[in-house]
C-alpha positions in Angstrom: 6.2 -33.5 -64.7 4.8 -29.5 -65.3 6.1 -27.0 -63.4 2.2 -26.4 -62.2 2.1 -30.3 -61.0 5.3 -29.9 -59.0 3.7 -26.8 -57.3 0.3 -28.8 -56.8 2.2 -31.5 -55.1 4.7 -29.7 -52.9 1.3 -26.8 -51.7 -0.7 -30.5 -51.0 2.6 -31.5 -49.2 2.9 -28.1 -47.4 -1.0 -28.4 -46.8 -0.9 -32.3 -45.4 1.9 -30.9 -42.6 0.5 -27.9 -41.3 -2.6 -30.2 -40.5 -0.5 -32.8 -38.9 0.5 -30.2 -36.5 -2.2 -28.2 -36.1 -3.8 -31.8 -35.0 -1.1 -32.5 -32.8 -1.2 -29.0 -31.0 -4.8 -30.0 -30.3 -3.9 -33.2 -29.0 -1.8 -31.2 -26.6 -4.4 -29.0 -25.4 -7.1 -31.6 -24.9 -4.4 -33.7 -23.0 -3.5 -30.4 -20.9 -7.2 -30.4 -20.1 -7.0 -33.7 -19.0 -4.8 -33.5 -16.5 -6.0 -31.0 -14.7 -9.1 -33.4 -14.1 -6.5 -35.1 -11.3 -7.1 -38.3 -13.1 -5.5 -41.5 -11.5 -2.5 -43.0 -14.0 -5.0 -45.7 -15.1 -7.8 -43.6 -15.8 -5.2 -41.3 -17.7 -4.1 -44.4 -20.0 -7.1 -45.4 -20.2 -8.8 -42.4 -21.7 -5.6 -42.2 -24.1 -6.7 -45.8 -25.3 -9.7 -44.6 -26.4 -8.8 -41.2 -27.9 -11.6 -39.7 -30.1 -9.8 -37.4 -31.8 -6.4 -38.0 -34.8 -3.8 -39.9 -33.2 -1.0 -37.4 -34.6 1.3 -36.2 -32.0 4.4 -35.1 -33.2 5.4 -31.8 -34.3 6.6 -31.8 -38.0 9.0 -28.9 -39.3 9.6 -30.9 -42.9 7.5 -27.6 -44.3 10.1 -25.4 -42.6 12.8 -27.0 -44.3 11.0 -27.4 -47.6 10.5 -23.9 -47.9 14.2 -22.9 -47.2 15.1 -25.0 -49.6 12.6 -23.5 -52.2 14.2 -20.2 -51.1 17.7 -20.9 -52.0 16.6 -23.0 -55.3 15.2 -19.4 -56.0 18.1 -17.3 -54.8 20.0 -19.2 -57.3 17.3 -18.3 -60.1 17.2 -14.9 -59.4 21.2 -14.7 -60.0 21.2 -16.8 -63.0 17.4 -16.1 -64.6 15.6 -13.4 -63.2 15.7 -11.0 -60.4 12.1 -11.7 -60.3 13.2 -14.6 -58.3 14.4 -12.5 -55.0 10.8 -12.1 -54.3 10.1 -15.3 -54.7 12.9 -16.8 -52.3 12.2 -14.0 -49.5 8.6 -15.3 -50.0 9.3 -18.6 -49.2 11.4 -17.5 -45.7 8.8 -15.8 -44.6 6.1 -18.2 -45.2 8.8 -21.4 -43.4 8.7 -19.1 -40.3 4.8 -19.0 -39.7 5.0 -22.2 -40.0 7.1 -23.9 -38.5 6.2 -24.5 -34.8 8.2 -25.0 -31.6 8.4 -28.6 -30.1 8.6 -26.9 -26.6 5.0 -27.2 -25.7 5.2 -31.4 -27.2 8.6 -31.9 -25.3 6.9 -30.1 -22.2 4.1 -32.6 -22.3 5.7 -35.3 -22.3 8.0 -34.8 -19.5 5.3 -34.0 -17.2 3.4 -37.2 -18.4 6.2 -39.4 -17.6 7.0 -37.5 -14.4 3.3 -38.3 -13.8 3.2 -42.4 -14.3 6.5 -42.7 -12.1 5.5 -40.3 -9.6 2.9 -43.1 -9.5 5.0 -45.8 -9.8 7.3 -45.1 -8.0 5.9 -43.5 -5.2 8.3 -40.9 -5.9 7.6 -36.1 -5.8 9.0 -34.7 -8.7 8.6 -30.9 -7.0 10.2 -30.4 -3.8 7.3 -31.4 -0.7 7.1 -29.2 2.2 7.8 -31.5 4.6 11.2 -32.5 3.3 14.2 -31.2 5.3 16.1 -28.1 3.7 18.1 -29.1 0.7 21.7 -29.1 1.1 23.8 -26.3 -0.6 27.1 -26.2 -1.6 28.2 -25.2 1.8 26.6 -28.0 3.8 28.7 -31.0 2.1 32.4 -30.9 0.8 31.3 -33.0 -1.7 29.1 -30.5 -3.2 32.8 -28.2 -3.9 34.5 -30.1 -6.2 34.4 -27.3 -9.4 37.0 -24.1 -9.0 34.3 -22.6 -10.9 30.6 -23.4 -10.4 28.7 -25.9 -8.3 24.9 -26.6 -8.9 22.4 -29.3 -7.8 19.9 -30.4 -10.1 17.3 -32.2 -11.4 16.2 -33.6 -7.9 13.4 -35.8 -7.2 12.1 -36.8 -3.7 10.4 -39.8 -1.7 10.7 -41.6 1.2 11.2 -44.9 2.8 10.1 -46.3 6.1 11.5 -48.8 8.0 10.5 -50.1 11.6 8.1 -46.6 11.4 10.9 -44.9 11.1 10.5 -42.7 7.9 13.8 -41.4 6.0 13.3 -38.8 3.3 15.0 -39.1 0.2 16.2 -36.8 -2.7 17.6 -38.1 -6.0 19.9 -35.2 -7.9 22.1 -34.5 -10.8 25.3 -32.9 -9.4 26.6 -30.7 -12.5 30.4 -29.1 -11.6 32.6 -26.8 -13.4 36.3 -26.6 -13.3 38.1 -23.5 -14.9 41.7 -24.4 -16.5 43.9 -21.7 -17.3 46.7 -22.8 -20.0 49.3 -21.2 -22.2 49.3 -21.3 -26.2 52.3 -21.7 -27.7 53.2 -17.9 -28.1 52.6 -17.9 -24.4 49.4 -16.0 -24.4 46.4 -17.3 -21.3 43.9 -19.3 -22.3 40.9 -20.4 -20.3 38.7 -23.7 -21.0 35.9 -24.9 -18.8 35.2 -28.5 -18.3 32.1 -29.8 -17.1 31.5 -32.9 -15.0 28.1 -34.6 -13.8 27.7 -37.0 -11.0 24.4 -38.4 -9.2 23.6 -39.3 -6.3 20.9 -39.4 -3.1 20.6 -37.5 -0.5 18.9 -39.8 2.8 17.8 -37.7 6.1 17.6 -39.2 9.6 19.9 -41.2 10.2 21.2 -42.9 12.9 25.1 -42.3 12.7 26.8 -38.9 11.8 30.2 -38.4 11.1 31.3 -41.8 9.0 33.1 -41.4 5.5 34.0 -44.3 2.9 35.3 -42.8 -0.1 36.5 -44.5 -3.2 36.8 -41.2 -5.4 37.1 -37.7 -3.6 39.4 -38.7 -1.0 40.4 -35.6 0.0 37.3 -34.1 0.4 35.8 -36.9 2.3 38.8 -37.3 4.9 37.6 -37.1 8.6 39.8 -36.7 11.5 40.0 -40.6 12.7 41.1 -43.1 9.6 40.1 -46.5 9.9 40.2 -49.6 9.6 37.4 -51.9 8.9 37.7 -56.3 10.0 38.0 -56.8 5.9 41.6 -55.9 4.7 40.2 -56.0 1.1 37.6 -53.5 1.6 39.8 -51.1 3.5 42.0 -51.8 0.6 39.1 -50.5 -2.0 38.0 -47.2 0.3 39.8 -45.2 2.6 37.5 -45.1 5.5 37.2 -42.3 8.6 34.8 -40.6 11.2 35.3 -38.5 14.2 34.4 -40.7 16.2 35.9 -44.4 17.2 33.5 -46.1 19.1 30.6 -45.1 15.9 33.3 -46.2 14.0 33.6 -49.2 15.7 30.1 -50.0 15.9 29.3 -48.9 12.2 32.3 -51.2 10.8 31.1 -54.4 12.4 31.5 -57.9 9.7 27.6 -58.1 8.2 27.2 -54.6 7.8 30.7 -54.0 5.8 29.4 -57.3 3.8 26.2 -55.2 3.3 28.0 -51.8 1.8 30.2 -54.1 -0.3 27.2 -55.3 -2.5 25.5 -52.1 -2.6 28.7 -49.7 -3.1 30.0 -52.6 -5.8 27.6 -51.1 -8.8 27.3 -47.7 -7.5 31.0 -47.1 -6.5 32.0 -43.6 -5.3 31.8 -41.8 -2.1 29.7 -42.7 0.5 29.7 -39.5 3.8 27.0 -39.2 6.8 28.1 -35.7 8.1 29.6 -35.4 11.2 27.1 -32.6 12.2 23.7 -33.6 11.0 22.3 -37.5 10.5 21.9 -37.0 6.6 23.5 -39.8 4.2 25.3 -38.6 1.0 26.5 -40.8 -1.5 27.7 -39.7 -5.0 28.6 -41.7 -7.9 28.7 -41.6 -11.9 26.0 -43.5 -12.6 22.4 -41.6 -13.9 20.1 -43.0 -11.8 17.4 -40.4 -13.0 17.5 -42.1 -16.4 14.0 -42.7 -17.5 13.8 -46.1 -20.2 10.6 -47.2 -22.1 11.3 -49.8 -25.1 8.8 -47.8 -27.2 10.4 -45.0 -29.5 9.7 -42.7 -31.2 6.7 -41.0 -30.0 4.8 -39.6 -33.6 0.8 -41.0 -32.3 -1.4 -40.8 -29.3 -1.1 -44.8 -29.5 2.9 -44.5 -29.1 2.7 -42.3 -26.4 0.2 -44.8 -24.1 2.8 -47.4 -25.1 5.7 -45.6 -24.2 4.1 -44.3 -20.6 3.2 -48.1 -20.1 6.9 -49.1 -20.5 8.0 -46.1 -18.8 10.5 -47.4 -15.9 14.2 -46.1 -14.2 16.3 -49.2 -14.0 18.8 -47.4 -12.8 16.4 -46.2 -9.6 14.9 -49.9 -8.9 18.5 -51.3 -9.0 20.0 -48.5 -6.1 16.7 -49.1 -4.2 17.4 -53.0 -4.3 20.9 -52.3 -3.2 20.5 -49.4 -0.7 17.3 -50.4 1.3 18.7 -53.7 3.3 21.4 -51.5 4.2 19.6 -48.4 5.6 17.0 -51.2 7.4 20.0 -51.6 9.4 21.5 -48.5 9.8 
C-alpha cells in the first residue's frame, strides 16, 4: 500500500465519522424538538418508529483517537527523520480537538427519555411536585447523619399511592454518606482517607402512627425510648424494635401485621423508622431501587433507542411496591 493510499483511506475514515456525528447531533436536535411537542409516550415511540432521517445516534470519538495516534507516530518521525514532522504531529492534535465532540448532550437525552417512558409508566415525577410535603434534611431523621463528614440526599423521584382515598406521597432517593478516618503511617505521621457509602430508600408521608422504629442496621440511631417486644420471638430476634409510645406499640405489633413487615422487610432488609414527631415512614436499605433495566444495549441507532425505551423497566421499584403496598393498606 502507497503512502498516498494510506492517507486516502484514513481522510475517507476521518470523513465517514465526522458524518456519523454530525448525523447523530441532528438526531438530537430534531428529538429535542420533539419533545417539546408534549407528545404522549406512544406517540413519542411511535414517531421514532418511523424516523425519516439516518438512524445514527451515537457519538463516535474513533477520529479523536486516530489523530493522536497519527500525532505521536509523527513525534516519533520528527526525532528520528525530520523535524519537519513536529508540524505535522501538532497538526494532527489540533485537528482531534475540533473534532471530537462531547457525549454530554447524547447522555443528556437519553436520561430524560427514559425519565419520560417511566414517568409514564410508572406514574412516577422525576422533579420535585409542589404539592409534595417539604423534603427531609439531614436534621429531620437520625438516619440521615450516619457520615462524620458529609450527608447528602439524592437522586429523588416522587409519586404517590392511595388507599381507601387516602393519598400518601412518596419519594424514592439515593442516600450518598461520607465518613472521614484519620490514621497513622508507620513514621507516625496523620493521614486522612474518605470513604463513601450509598444507601436507598423511600420516604412515605401521612401516616397513621408516629414514633415506631424496627431497625436491622443503624441501631443506635434508630433507638427510641420504649424497646419492645413484638408476639414473634424470631422477629424480635432479627430487629431490635422501639417507639415512645406502648399502647401504638402495642397496637402496631399485633400477629398479621408483624407477618406483613416480615415479607416486605425480608428482601429489602435495613431500617425501618416512622418519626415520633411527624407521620412520615422512612426506610433505608442497600439495595438500588432507582436502577433503570432495559435488555437492549448498546444504544448506536434511532431503532436501538425505541427498543431500549420499550424495555425500559425498574425491577427493583415494581418489586418494593409489591412488597410495601399491602402493608401501608394497613397501616
Amino acid at each position: 500500500m502507497t503512502s498516498h493510499s494510506f492517507l486516502q483511506r484514513i481522510k475517507s475514515k476521518l470523513s465517514y465519522l465526522s458524518q456519523h456525528n454530525q448525523n447523530t447531533l441532528n438526531n438530537i436536535a430534531e428529538i429535542e424538538k420533539l419533545l417539546l411537542q408534549r407528545p404522549t409516550p406512544k406517540q413519542l415511540l411511535n414517531t421514532l418508529r418511523q424516523w425519516p432521517h439516518a438512524q445514527d445516534f451515537y457519538i463516535q470519538n474513533y477520529s479523536f483517537w486516530i489523530c493522536i495516534c497519527l500525532a505521536v507516530v509523527a513525534l516519533i518521525c520528527a526525532s528520528t527523520i525530520h523535524p519537519y514532522f513536529t508540524l505535522l504531529g501538532i497538526s494532527f492534535v489540533v485537528y482531534a480537538f475540533i473534532q471530537r465532540q462531547s457525549p454530554k448532550a447524547y447522555q443528556g437525552l437519553i436520561q430524560r427519555l427514559e425519565a419520560f417512558i417511566l414517568a409514564d409508566q410508572y406514574q412516577l415525577q422525576f422533579d420535585r411536585p409542589t404539592e409534595f410535603p417539604d423534603a427531609p434534611t439531614v436534621l429531620n431523621f437520625p438516619l440521615f447523619r450516619l457520615g462524620n463528614h458529609n450527608n447528602e440526599i439524592r437522586q429523588c423521584i416522587y409519586g404517590s399511592w392511595t388507599f381507601d382515598g387516602k393519598i400518601q406521597p412518596f419519594m424514592l432517593f439515593n442516600y450518598h454518606y461520607i465518613n472521614q478516618i484519620e490514621t497513622r503511617d508507620s513514621d507516625g505521621k496523620k493521614k486522612v482517607k474518605y470513604e463513601h457509602h450509598d444507601l436507598w430508600g423511600i420516604l412515605v408521608h401521612h401516616m397513621s402512627f408516629q414514633g415506631i422504629s424496627i431497625s436491622a442496621h443503624q441501631k443506635r440511631n434508630c433507638r427510641l425510648g420504649i424497646a419492645w417486644n413484638s408476639p414473634d420471638i424470631q422477629f424480635n430476634q432479627r430487629y431490635q424494635l422501639s417507639g415512645r409510645n406502648e399502647m401504638q406499640l402495642a397496637r402496631f405489633f399485633s400477629p398479621s401485621r408483624i407477618l406483613k413487615l416480615e415479607q416486605a422487610m425480608q428482601d429489602y432488609q435495613g431500617d425501618f423508622y416512622i418519626h415520633p414527631d411527624f407521620p412520615s415512614l422512612l426506610w433505608l436499605f442497600d439495595q438500588d431501587i432507582l436502577k433503570k433495566q432495559s435488555i437492549h444495549t448498546p444504544i448506536q441507532r434511532i431503532e436501538d433507542l425505541v427498543l431500549h425505551l420499550e424495555q425500559l423497566s425498574m425491577p427493583q421499584f415494581e418489586h418494593l411496591q409489591q412488597n410495601l403496598k399491602p402493608l401501608l393498606a394497613e397501616l
